[in-house]
N, CA, C and O of each residue as an XYZ file, in Angstrom:
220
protein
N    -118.090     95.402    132.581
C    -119.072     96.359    133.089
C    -120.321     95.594    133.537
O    -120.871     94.780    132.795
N    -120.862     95.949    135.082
C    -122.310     95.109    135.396
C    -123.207     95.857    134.684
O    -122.982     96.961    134.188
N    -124.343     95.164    134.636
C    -125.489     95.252    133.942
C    -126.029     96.254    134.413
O    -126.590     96.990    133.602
N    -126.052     96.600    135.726
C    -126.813     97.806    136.054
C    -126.378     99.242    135.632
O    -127.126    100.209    135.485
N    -124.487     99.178    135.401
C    -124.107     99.856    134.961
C    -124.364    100.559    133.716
O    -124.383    101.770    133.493
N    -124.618     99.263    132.714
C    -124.973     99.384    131.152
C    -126.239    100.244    131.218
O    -126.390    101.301    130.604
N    -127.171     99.642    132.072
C    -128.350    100.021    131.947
C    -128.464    101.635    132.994
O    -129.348    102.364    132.543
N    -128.056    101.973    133.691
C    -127.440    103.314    134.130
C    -127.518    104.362    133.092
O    -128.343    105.264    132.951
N    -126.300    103.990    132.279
C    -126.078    104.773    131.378
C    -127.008    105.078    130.008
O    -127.091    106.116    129.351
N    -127.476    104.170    129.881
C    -128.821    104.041    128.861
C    -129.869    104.997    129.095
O    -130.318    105.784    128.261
N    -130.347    104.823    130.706
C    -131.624    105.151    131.100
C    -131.240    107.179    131.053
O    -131.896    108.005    130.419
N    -130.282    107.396    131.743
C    -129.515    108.557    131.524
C    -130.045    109.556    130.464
O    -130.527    110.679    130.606
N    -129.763    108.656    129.131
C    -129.990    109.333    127.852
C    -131.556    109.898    127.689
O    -131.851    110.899    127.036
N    -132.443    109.100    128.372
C    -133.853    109.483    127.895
C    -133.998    111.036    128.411
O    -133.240    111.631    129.176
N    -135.207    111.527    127.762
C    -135.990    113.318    127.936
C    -136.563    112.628    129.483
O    -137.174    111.606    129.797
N    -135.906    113.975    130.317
C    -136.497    113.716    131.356
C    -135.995    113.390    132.370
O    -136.339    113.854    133.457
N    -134.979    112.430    132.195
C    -134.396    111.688    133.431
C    -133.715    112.531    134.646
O    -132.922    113.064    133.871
N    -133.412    113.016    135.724
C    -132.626    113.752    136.252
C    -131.340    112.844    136.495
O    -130.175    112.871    136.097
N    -132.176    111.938    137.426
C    -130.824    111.267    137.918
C    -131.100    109.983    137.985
O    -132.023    109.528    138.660
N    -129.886    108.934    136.903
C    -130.185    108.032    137.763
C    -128.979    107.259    138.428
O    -127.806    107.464    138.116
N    -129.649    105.792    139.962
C    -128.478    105.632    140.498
C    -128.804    104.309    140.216
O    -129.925    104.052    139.776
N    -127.930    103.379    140.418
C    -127.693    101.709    140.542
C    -127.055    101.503    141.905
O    -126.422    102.331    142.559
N    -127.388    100.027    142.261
C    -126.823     98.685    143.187
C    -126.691     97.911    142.609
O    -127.604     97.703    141.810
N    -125.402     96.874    142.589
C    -125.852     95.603    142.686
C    -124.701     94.588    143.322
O    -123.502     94.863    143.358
N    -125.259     93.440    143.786
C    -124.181     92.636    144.433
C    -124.635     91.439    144.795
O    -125.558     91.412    145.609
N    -124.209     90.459    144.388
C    -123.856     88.874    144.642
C    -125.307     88.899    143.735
O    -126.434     88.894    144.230
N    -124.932     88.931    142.047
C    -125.903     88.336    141.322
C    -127.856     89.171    141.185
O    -128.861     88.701    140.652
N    -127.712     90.082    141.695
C    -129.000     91.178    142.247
C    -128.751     92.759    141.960
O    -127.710     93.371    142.197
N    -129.666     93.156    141.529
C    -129.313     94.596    141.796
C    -130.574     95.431    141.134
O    -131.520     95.037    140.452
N    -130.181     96.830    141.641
C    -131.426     97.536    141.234
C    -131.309     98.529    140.623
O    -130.123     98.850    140.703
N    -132.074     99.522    139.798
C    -131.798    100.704    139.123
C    -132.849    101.348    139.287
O    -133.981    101.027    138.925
N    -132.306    102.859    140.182
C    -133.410    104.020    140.258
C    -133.422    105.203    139.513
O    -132.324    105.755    139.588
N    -134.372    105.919    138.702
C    -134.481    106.670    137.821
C    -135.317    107.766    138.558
O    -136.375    107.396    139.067
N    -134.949    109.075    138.667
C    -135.637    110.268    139.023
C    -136.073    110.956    137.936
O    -135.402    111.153    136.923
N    -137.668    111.486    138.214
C    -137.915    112.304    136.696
C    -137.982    113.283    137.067
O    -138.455    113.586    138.163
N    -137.437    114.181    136.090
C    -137.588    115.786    136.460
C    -139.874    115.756    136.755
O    -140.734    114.892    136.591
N    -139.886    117.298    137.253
C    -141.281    117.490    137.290
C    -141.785    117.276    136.172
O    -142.649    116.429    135.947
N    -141.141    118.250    135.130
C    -141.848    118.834    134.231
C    -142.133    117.612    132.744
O    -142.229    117.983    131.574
N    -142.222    116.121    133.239
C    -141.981    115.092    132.136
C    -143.096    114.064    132.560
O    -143.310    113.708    133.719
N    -143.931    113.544    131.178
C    -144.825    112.462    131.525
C    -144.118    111.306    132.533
O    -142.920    111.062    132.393
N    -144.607    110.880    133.156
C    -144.012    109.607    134.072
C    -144.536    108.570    132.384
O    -143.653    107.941    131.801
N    -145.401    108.568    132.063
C    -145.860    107.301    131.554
C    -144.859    107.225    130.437
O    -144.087    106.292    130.216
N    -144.991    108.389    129.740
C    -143.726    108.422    128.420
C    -142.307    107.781    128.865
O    -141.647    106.899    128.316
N    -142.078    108.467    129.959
C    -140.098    108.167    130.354
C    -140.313    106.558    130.771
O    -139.425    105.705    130.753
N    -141.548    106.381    131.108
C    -141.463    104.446    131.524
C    -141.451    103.929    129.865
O    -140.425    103.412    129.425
N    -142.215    104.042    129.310
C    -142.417    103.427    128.183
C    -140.489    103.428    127.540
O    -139.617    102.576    127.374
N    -140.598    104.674    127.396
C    -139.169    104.421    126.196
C    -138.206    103.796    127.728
O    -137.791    102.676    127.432
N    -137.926    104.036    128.648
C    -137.398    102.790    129.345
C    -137.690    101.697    129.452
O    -136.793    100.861    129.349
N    -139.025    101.278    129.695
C    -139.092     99.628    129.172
C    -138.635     99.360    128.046
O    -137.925     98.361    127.930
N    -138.952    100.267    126.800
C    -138.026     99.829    125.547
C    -136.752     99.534    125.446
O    -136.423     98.545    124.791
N    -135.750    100.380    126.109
C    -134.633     99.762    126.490
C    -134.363     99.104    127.070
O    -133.145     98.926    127.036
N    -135.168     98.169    128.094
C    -135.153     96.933    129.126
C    -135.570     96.119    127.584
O    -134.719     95.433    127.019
N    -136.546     96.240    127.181
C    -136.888     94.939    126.049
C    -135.547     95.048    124.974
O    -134.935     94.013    124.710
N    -135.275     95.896    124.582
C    -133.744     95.698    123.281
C    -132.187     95.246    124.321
O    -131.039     95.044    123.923
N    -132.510     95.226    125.129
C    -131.093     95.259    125.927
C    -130.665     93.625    126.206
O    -129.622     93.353    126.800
């Protein structure tokens, strides 16, 4: 499984998230996270950087 994948599915789990999508290819890639309206942006970053730092 790629990494963006892992991390896909992670980001998923948080309050808030609507949707998220991944890329990646030849060693690169990216992960986009949509927040619903009704959710702090700053909160859903935080506990996602937390899972970028434990991962």
């Amino acid at each position: 499984m790629e990494v963006t994948s892992k991390l896909e599915a992670m980001f998923s789990c948080v309050k808030g998230v609507e949707q998220v999508s991944s890329y990646s290819s030849n060693g690169t890639g990216s992960v986009t996270v949509t927040l619903s309206k009704h959710v702090e942006p700053e909160v859903a970053r935080f506990e996602i950087s937390s899972i970028v730092r434990q991962t």
